[in-house]
N, C-alpha and C positions, 0 to 999 in steps of 0.2 A: 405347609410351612417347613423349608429345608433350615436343619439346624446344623451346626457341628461343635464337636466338643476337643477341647484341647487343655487336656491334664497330664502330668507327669506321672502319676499315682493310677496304674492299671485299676487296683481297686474302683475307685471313685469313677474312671471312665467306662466302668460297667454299672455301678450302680444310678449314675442319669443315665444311661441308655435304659434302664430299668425302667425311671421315671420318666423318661419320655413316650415308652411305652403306655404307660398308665394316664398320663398328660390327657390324651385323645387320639382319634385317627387322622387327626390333620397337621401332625408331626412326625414329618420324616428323618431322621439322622441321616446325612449326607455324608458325613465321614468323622475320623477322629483321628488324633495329632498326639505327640507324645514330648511335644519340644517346641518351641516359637518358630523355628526356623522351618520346619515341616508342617507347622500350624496356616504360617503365611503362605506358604505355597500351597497348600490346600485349600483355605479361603479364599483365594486369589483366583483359583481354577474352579470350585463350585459356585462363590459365590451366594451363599445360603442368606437367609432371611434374619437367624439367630445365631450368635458364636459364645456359648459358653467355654468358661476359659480360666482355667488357674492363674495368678499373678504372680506366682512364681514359676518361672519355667528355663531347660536347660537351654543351653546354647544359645539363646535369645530372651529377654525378658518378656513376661506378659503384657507390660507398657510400649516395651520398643516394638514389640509385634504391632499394636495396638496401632502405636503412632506410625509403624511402616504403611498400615491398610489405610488408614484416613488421608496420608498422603497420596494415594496412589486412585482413593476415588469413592474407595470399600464404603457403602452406607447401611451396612450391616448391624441390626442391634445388638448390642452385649451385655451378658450376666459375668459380671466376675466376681471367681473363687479368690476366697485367700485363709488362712491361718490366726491370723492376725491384721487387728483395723488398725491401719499408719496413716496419722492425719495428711502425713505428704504426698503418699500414694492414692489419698482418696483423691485429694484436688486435681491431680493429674487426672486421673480416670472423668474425674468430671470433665475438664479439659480436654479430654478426647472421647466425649461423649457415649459416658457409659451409661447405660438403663436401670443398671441395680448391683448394688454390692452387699454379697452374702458372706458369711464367716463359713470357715471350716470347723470341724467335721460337717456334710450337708446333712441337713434334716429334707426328708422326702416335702415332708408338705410347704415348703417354701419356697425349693425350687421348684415342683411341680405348679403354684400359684405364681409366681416369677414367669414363669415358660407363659402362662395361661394368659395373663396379664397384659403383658411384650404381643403375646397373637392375636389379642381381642385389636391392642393400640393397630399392629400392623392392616388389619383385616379394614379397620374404618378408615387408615387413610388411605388405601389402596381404592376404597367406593369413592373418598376424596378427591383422590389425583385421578382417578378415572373419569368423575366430571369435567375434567380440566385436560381441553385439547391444547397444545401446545399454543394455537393458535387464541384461547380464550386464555390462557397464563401471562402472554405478551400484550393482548389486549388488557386486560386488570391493571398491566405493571404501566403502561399507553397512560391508562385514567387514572393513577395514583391510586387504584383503590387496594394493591398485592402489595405487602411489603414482608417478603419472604425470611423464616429464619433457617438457624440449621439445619431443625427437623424437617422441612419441607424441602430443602436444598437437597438432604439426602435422599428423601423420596424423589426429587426430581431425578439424580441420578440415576437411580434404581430404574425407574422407568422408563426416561430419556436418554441419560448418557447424559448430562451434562448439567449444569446449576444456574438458577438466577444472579449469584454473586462471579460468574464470569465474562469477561469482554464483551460486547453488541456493537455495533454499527447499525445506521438505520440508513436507509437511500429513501426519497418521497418522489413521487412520480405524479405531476401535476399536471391533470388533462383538460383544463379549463372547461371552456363549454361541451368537449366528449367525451367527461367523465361516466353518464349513465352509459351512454352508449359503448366506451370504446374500455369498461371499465374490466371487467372480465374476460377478456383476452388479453388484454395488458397484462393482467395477474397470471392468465397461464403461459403467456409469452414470458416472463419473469422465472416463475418457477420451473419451465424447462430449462433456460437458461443458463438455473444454477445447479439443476442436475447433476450429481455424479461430481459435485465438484468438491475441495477440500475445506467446505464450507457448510451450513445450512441455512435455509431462507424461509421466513416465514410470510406470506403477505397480507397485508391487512386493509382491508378498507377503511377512510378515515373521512364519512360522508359530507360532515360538517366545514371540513378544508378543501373536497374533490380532491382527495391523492388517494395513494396509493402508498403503503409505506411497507416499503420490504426491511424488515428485522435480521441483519444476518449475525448468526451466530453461529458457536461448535468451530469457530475458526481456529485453524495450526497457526495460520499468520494471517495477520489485519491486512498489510499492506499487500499482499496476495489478492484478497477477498478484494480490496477497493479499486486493485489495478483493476481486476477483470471486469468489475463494474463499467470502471473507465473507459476502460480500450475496446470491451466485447459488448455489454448490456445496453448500456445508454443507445451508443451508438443505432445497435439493430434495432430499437424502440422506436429511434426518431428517421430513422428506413423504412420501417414498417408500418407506420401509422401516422395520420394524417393528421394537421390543426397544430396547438399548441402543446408541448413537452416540455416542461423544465421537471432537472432531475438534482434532487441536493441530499450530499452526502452529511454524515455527523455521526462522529466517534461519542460513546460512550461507555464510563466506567463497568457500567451492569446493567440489568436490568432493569433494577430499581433508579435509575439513569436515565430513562429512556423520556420520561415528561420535559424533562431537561435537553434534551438531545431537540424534541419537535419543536420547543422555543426556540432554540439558534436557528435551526431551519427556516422556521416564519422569519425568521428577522431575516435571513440571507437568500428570500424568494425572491424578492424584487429585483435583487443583483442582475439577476438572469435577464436584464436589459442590456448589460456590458459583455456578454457572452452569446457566444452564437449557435443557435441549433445545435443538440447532440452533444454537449458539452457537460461534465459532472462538477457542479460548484461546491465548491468545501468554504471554510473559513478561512485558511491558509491562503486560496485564492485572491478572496475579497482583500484579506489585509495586505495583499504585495502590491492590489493596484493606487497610483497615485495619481487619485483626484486632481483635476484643475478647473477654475470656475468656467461657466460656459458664457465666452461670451455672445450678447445679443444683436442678430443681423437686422438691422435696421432697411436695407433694400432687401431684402426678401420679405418684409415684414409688407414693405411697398407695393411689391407684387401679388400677394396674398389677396389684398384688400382691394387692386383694383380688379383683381380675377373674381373674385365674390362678389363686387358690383355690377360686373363686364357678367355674370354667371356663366361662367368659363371653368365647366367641372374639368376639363385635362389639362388646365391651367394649374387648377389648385392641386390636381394631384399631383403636377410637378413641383410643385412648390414644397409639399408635404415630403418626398422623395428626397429634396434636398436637405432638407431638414433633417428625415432619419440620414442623410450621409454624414452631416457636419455632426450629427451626434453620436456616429459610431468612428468617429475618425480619430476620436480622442477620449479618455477615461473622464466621465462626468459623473457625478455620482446620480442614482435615481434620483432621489428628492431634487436635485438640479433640474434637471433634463425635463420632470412634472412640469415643475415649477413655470419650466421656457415653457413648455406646450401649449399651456391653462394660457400663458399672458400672450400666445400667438395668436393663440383661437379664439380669445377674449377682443383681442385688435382687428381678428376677421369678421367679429360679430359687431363690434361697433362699426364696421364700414357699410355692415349689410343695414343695422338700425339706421344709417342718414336716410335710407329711401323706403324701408320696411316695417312691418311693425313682426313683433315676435307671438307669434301662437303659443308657447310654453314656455316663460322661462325655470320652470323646474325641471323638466327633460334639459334643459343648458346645465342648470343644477346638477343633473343625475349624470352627464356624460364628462364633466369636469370633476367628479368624483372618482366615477370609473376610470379617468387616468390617473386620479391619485393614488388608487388602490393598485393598478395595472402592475404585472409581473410579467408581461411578454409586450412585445411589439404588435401580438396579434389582439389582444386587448385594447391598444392606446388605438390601432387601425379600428378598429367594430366603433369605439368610443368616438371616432374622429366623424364614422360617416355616420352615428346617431345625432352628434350635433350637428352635420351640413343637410342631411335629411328635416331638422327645424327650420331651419333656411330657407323657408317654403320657393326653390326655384330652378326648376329643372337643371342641373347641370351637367347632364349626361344626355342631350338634347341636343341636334347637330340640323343645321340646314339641309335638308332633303330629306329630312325625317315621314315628312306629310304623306310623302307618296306611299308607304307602307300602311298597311293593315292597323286598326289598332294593336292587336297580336302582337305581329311582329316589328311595331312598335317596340313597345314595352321589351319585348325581348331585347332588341337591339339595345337599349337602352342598361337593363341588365348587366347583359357582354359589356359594353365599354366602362361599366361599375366594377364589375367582379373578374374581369378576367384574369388580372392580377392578384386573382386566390385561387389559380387552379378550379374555378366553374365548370361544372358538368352540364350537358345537357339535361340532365336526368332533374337536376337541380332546378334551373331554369321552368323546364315543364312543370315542375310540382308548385313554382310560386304562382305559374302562369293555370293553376288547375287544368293542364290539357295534357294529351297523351306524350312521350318521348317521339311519336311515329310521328305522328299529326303535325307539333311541331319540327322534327326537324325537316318533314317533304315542305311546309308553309316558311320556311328558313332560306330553306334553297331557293325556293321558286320566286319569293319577291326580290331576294338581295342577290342572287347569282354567286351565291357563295355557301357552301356547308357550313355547318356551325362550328363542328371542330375545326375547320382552317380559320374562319373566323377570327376567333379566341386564340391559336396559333399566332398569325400574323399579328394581332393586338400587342404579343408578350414579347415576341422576335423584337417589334420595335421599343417594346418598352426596356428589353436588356440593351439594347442598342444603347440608349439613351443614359443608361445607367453607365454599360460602359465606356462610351464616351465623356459626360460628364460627372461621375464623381470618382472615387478610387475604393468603393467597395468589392470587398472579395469574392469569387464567385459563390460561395453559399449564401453570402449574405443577399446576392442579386438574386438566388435562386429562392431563398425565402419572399423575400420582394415580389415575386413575378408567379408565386404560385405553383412551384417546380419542389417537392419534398429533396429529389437528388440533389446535388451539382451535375454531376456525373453523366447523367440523364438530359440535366439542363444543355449540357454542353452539344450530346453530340445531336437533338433538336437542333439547334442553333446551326450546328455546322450542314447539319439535310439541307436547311432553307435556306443558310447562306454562302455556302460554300467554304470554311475557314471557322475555325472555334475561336470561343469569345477570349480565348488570352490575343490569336493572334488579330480578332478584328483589331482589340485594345490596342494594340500597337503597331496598328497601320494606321490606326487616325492620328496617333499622338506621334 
């Protein structure tokens, strides 16, 4: 326990060095001070655990001393000396969180039980705070269950460098269905990230929502910490890793802020339908855009329904593609955009009931929910082909099919499903329980085609098609088509077609 002592009076700062001797062995005096001003430069540089201290002092007061260290971070406990007890000077000392006020002359056995007292307090929150990884202090503050005061602020400093009652930000990193999987790399892709930066990052798993919630604190500047999010983190996240991402930012006062912080968030996940891959959405965002109602295509509504009759699955996924264009071409709010989907998909299912009858309508149930809840495009898609998968009717089924293997059947059937999410073969085999080898030599051999050109040529035409009819940007066609890049996407495009997709664009139109 380093202590130091700061009295005017030589006498007295030999007689506690006396009684600190007598104290026990687990008080060491650090140093001693003759004046405030030489008091705070020597607290300031050791940093001790106890600062006994006269309340009178030259060149500086024993209070302004006081109140310079508390500024500056000091969470040092103090005994102070004085002569005489001034109700004014006590309030203050309470105010700047003093531990015990002794009179002058000192009696031995009051300061030595004083010192003993302060060491027993220090020693249990030190086993305290030692239970508490920074990562379990964040989470407590996450569950409302920390609602931290002084004294622990200042042990947080002591130990951490920094307090529950300053500044947070939180980012949530939302993996949808690759959260178990993809969930622990994401965390250490994160925390390298923030590395060495002018910042600290804590990450938290949050199993109940599949995020990922990095806590940044110790920041010099916010708007620092949230560019770098912005411009460097997000970004390499949604490069690096496959499936669904949305990533949402929220400013908080403290700590004790932070339950408050993960509600705006819930509220501002879904947004992330009006934003496109890689994007960091704040509240600021949301509130600039303006809404307009969506209106409803009554001949595509037409199309839908006789493509679901006709069971014409590359029919309806056109249909669907037009849809996400007219709904990303203008600001609609989520609950709108549901709202169309539910009544579109609702008019394809009645067209299929005139000749059908329905095997479940609780899975209709279950997949018109999960677009209500839906917070990606990659959600409302899974949700789209669990309701046409009710539909009990092949729509990925094409004249010449027969002559194929059951195998690679199915397979084929697969590719013209999934090709537009980036399908692997690896994938494919494992639904079809066969080997990667096996199927891809039985791939080749029936269709006269490898699998990966296959799946290739499927997508070449489907950005074809994108980019000829609708004016989606190219990440957004690259999401579309199963291409995590653009970048990527493009220069595929240009191998097999000679010319990249800004200039097909504008050679057709």
């Amino acid at each position: 326990m380093r202590i130091v002592i700061v009295d005017s009076e030589e006498k007295a700062r030999e007689q506690l060095e006396k009684i600190l001797q007598k104290a026990g062995p687990g008080y060491e005096l650090a140093g001693t001070a003759s004046d405030g001003k030489e008091g705070l430069e020597l607290i300031l540089r050791v940093c001790p655990d106890i600062v006994i201290m006269d309340i009178r002092l030259p060149k500086m007061s024993g209070l302004m001393m006081l109140r310079r260290l508390r500024a500056k971070g000091a969470a040092c406990r103090v005994i102070v000396l004085t002569e005489e007890m001034d109700f004014e000077r006590a309030r203050q000392a309470i105010e700047l969180q003093v531990d015990n006020y002794l009179l002058k002359p000192i009696k031995t056995g009051q300061v030595k039980k004083a010192v003993q007292t302060l060491g027993e307090k220090l020693e249990n929150e030190q086993i305290i705070l030692s239970a508490f990884a920074v990562e379990n202090i964040f989470r407590s503050c996450m569950n409302g269950q920390l609602h931290p005061d002084g004294r622990f602020d200042s042990l947080m400093r002591r130990k951490y460098g920094f307090t529950l009652n300053e500044p947070v930000s939180v980012c949530t990193v939302w993996l949808g269905g690759n959260y178990t999987e993809q969930r622990n790399e994401v965390r250490r892709f994160i925390e390298k990230a923030a590395a060495e930066k002018r910042f600290s990052v804590c990450v938290l798993e949050v199993d109940v929502w599949r995020v990922l919630a990095a806590v940044v604190y110790r920041m010099e500047n916010r708007d620092d910490a949230l560019r770098y999010f912005k411009d460097h983190v997000v970004p390499a996240l949604c490069g690096s890793f496959r499936g669904d991402i949305v990533c949402v930012w929220a400013d908080v006062e403290d700590a004790a802020g932070l339950p408050d912080g993960l509600r705006e968030i819930e509220r501002l996940r879904e947004w992330n339908l009006l934003f496109d891959r890689g994007e960091l959405i704040r509240r600021k965002d949301v509130e600039r855009l303006e809404c307009v109602p969506v209106l409803y295509p009554a001949e595509l509504e037409k199309q839908v329904r006789r493509a679901v009759m006709e069971s014409q699955g590359e029919e309806i996924k056109k249909c669907y593609y037009r849809i996400y264009a007219m709904l990303r071409s203008r600001p609609y709010s989520p609950q709108a955009m549901k709202e169309f989907l539910i009544r579109f998909s609702l008019s394809a299912l009645n067209a299929y009931k005139t000749h059908h009858e329905i095997d479940s309508e609780l899975r209709i149930q279950r997949c018109m929910q999960e677009i209500t809840a839906a917070m990606s495009w990659g959600q409302i898609r899974t949700a789209m082909e669990e309701f046409f998968s009710v539909l009990n009717f092949d729509a990925f089924t094409e004249a010449g099919d027969e002559k194929y293997s059951p195998l690679i059947r199915k397979a084929v059937e697969l590719v013209r499903k999934y090709y537009d999410q980036g399908v692997t073969l690896e994938e494919i085999a494992a639904r079809l329980f066969v080997s990667e080898e096996y199927l891809s030599s039985q791939f080749k051999k029936e269709t006269g085609t490898g699998f990966a050109e296959t799946v290739r040529n499927y997508r070449i035409e489907r950005i074809k098609g994108l980019l000829v009819n609708t004016r989606l940007k190219l990440n957004q066609i690259a999401e579309l088509t199963g291409y995590a890049d653009p970048k990527y996407m493009s220069r595929v495009f240009k191998e097999e077609v000679g010319v990249l997709p800004t200039e097909y664009r504008k050679s057709v139109h």
